[in-house]
C-alpha positions in Angstrom: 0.0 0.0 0.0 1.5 3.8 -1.0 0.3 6.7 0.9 0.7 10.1 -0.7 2.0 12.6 2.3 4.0 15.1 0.2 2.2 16.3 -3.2 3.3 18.7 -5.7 1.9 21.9 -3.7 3.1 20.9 -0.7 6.4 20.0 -1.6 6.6 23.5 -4.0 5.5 25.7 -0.6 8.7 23.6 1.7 11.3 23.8 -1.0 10.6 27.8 -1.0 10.8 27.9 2.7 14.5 25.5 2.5 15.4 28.4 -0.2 14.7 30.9 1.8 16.3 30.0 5.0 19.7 28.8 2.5 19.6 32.3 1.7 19.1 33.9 5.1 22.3 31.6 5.9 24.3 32.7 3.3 23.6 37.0 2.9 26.9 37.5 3.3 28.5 35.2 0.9 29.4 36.1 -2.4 28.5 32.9 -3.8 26.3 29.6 -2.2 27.1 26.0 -3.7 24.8 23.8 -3.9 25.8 19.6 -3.8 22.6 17.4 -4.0 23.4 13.7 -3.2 23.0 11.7 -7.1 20.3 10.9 -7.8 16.8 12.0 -5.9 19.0 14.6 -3.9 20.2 16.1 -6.7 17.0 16.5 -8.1 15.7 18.6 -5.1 18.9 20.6 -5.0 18.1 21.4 -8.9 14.3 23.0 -7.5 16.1 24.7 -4.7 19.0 26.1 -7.4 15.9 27.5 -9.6 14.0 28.9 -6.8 17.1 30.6 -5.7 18.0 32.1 -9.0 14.3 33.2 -8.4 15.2 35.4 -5.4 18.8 36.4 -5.2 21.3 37.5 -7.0 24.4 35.7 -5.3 26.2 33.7 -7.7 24.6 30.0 -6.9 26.1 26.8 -8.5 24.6 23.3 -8.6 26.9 20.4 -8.6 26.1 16.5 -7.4 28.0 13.7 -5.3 27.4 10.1 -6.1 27.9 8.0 -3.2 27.5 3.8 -2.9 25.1 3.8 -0.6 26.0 0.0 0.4 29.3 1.3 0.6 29.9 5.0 1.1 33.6 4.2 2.3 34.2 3.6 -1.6 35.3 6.8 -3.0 32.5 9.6 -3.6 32.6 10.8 -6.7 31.9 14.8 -7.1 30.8 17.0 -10.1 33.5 19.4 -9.3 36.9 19.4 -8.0 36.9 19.4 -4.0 40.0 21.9 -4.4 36.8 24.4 -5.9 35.0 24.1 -3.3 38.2 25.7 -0.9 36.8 28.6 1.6 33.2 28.4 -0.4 29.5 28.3 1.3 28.3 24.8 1.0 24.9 23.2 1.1 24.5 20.0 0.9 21.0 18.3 0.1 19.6 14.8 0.0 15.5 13.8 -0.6 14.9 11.5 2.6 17.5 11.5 5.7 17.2 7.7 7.1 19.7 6.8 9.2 22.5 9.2 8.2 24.8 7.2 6.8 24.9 8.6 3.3 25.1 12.3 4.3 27.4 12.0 7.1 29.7 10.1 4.7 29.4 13.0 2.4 29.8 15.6 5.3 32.7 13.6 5.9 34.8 13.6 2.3 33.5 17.6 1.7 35.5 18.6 5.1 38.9 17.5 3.7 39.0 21.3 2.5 38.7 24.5 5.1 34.9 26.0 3.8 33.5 28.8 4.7 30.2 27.7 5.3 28.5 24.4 5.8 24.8 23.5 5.7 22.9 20.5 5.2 19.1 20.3 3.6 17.0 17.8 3.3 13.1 16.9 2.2 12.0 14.4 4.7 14.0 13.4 8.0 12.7 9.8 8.7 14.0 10.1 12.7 15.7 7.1 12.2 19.0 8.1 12.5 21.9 5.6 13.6 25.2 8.3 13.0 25.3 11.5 14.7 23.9 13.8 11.6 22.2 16.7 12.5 20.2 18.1 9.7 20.5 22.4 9.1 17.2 22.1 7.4 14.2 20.2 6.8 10.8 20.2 5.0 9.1 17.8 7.3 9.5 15.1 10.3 8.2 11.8 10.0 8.3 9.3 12.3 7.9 6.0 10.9 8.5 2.4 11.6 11.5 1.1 10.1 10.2 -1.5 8.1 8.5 1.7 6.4 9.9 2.9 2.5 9.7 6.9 1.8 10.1 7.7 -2.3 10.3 11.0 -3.5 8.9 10.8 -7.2 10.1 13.4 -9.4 8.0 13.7 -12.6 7.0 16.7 -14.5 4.8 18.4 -12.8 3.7 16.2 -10.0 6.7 15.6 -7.4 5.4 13.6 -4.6 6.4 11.4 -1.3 5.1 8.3 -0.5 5.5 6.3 2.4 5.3 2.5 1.4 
């Protein structure tokens, strides 16, 4: 059984508010660069890029991280150099936030360079977390049990979440 608990509207009226709150965080920066976890995190990160572009002029730049999520000790593969990202403002985004282990893995490889700034976004935090991860910001909490399955479906005009 799938149960609809993010729809398009809802999830267009939270990714404002996460761009928003990005750019409350980052006024002072002269640029804000934006890594969404490949593949459904990316996809968010590209909404929040447009709806940033929407609403600032600070330079913004959209790049993405592929991690093995079976094994994120395996080498994480970035759009862009790491070097780039030297003394930048970073955010970091991923769709659902389970138990931590891919973001913090992430969190982990992007701190080999001195940044200026670091945030972390994500749609959905599940509460399930098993590494110490703290989450910046989120759309929404759900506590679920953990037998439960969130998907974020991207399609053209109707992004939803279900819980399966």
């Amino acid at each position: 059984m799938k149960n609809k608990i993010l729809d398009q509207d809802k999830i267009n009226k939270i990714v404002k508010r996460l761009a928003y709150q990005i750019l409350e965080s980052n006024l002072n920066s002269s640029e804000i660069i934006l890594i969404g976890i490949y593949e459904n995190g990316y996809n968010l990160a590209n909404v929040i890029f447009k709806e940033l572009k929407l609403i600032t002029k600070i330079n913004t730049e959209l790049y993405f991280a592929k991690v093995n999520k079976k094994s994120p000790l395996d080498n994480i593969v970035f759009e862009c150099e790491k070097e780039y990202l030297r003394n930048k403002s970073i955010v970091l985004i991923d769709d659902v936030l389970n138990t931590g282990k891919t973001l913090i893995y992430c969190v982990k490889s992007l701190l080999d360079n001195e940044l200026s700034s670091f945030k972390t976004v994500v749609l959905i935090d599940r509460n399930h977390k098993k590494f110490p991860i703290k989450v910046d910001y989120k759309g929404i909490s759900i506590s679920t049990s953990i037998a439960d399955h969130i998907e974020l479906v991207f399609e053209k005009n109707n992004t939803h979440a279900l819980i399966k």
